[in-house]
C-alpha positions in Angstrom: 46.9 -74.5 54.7 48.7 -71.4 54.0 48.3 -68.5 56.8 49.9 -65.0 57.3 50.4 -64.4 60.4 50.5 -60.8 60.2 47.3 -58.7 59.1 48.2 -55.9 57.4 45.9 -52.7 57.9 45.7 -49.2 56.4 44.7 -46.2 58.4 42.8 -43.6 56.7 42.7 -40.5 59.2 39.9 -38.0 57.7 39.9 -34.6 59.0 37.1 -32.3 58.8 37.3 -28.6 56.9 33.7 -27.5 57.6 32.7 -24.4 59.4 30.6 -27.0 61.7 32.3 -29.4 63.5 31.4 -33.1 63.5 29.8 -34.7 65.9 32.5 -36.3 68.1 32.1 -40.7 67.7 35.7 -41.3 68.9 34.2 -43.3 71.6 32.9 -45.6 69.4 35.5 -45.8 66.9 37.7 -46.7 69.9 36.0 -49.7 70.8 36.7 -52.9 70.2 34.8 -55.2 68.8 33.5 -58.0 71.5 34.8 -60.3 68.4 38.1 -59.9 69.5 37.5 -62.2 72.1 36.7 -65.5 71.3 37.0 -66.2 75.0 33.0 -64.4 75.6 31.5 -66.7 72.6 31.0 -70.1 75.0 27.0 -70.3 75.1 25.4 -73.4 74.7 23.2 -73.6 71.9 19.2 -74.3 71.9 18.8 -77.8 70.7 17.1 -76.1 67.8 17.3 -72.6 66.2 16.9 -71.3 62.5 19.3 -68.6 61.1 18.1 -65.9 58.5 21.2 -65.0 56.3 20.3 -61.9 54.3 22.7 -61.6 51.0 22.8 -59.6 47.9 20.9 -62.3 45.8 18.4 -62.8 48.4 17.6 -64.8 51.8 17.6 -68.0 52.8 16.5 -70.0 56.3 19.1 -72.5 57.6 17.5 -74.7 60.3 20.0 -76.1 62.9 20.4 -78.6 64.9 22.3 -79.1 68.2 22.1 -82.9 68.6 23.4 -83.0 65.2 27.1 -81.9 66.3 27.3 -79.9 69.2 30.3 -78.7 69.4 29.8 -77.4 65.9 26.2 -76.2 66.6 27.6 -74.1 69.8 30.2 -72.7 67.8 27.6 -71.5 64.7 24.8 -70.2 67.4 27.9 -68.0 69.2 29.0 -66.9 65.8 25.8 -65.6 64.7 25.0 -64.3 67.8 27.9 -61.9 68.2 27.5 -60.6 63.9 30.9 -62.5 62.7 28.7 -63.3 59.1 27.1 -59.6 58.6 28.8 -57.8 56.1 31.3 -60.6 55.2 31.8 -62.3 51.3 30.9 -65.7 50.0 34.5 -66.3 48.9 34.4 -69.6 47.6 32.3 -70.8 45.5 32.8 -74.1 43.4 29.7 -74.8 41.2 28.2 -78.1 41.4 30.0 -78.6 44.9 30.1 -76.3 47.7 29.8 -72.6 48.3 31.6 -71.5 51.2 32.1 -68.3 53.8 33.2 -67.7 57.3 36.1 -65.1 57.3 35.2 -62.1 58.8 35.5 -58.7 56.7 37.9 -57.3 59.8 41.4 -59.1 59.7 41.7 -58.2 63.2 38.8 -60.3 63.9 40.3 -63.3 61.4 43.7 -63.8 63.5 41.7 -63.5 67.0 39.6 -66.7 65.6 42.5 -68.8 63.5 43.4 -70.9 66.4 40.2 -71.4 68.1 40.0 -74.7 67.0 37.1 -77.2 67.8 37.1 -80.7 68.6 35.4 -82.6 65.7 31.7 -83.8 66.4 31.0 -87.3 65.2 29.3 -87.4 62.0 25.7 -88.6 62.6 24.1 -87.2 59.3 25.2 -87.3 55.7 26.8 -84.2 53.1 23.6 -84.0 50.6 22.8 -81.2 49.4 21.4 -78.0 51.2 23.2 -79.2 54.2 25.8 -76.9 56.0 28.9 -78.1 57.6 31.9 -76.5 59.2 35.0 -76.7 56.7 38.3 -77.5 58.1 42.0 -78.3 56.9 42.5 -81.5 59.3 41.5 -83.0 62.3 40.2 -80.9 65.2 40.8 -78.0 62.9 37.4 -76.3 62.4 37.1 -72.6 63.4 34.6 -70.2 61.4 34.6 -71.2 58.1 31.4 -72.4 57.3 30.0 -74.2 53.7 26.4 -74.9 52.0 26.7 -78.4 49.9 25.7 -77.5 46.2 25.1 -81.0 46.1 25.2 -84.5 47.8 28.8 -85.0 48.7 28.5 -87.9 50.7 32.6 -88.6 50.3 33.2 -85.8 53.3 31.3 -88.0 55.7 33.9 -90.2 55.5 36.6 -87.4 56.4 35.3 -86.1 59.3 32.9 -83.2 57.7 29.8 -82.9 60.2 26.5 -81.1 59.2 25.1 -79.0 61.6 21.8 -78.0 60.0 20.4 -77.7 56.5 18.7 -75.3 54.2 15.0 -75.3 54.6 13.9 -72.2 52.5 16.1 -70.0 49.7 17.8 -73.1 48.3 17.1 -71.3 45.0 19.6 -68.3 46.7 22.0 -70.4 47.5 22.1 -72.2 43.9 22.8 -68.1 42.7 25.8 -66.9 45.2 28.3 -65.7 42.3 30.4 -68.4 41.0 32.1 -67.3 38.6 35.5 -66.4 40.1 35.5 -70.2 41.2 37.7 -71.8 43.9 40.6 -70.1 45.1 44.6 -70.9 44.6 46.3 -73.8 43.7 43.0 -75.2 42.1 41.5 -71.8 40.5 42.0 -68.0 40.1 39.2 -67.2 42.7 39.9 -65.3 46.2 43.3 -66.8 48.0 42.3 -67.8 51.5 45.4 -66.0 53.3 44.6 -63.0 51.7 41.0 -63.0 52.9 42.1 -63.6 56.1 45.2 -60.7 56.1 43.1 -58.0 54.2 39.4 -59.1 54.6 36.5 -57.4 52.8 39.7 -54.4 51.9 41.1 -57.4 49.3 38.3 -58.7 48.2 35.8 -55.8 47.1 39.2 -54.5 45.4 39.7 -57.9 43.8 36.7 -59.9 43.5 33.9 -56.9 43.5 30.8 -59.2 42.2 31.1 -61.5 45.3 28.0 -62.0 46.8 27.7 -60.2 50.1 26.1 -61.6 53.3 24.5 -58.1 54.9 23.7 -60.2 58.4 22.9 -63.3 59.6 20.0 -63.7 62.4 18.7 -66.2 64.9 15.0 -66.7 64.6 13.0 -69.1 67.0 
């Protein structure tokens, strides 16, 4: 997998002209996000919990599962927690296969996460469809990056691919996340992976503007 290790960011400093001045949010610009920190994202996760993901083409409930693949499950419950998915892209989408998301729209955010690599969970349940599953490059090499199966794909069971929860309302949603850029580089001409990660929701709104968006993701009981 290719990475850059270097994010590259543009600052835009906008000064006010206007006989009023504005009101004075430096202190919140000047914050950093908690995401920053991978290091504060440790909570175990409830055994169960559903997750509300809100996009552009609708919602849809994932219910997960902890005894499923803990590791994974802790990781996905920390992630939602602390807003990593809201306002972020579903880069990768490969009709009739998976549809995939996970890299945050701040490439900040990206490099503070690319090495926080998990352990893999023994896989207990099966890729079919409407299940989601952490995607990784290797052994031991999931992070964020997150996919839905478009359909039963029961080959990744045998590479190491562990579901953490499935689908339980929206499949319909899922089935229309925009497609039609397809997957990325060497295989297609959709979004390239590195240059999510370097440039974030900068590269692709400018490249790939009909992606469909994630507005938030939510824990629900």
């Amino acid at each position: 997998m290719i990475r850059v290790a270097q994010p590259i960011v543009l600052l835009v400093t906008i000064l006010s002209m206007g006989a009023c001045s504005a009101p004075d949010n430096s202190d919140a610009r000047d914050t950093p996000s908690p995401l920053l920190r991978p290091s504060g994202f440790t909570a175990t996760a409830p055994e169960t919990f559903n997750v509300r993901f809100e996009t552009s083409e609708g919602e849809f409930l994932v219910a997960v599962r902890r005894d499923w693949a803990p590791l994974g499950v802790d990781r996905f419950y920390n992630l939602v927690r602390g807003g990593f998915f809201d306002d972020t892209r579903v880069y990768r989408v490969v009709d009739g296969f998976v549809a995939q998301f996970g890299l945050n729209g701040d490439p900040y955010v990206n490099q503070a996460w690319k090495t926080e690599f998990l352990v893999d969970d023994p896989v207990t349940q099966t890729n079919r469809r409407g299940r989601i599953t952490f995607a990784k490059g290797g052994r031991h090499s999931r992070t964020t990056e997150i996919f839905v199966n478009l359909r039963d794909n029961p080959q990744l069971d045998e590479n190491g691919f562990a579901p953490i929860g499935e689908v339980v309302e929206g499949m319909t949603v899922v089935d229309a996340l925009h497609a039609a850029y397809g997957d990325g580089p060497p295989r297609g001409e959709g979004p390239y992976q590195a240059m999510v990660e370097a440039r974030g929701n900068a590269y692709l709104d400018a490249e790939f503007p009909n992606l469909t968006r994630i507005e938030r993701a939510t824990l629900e009981p």
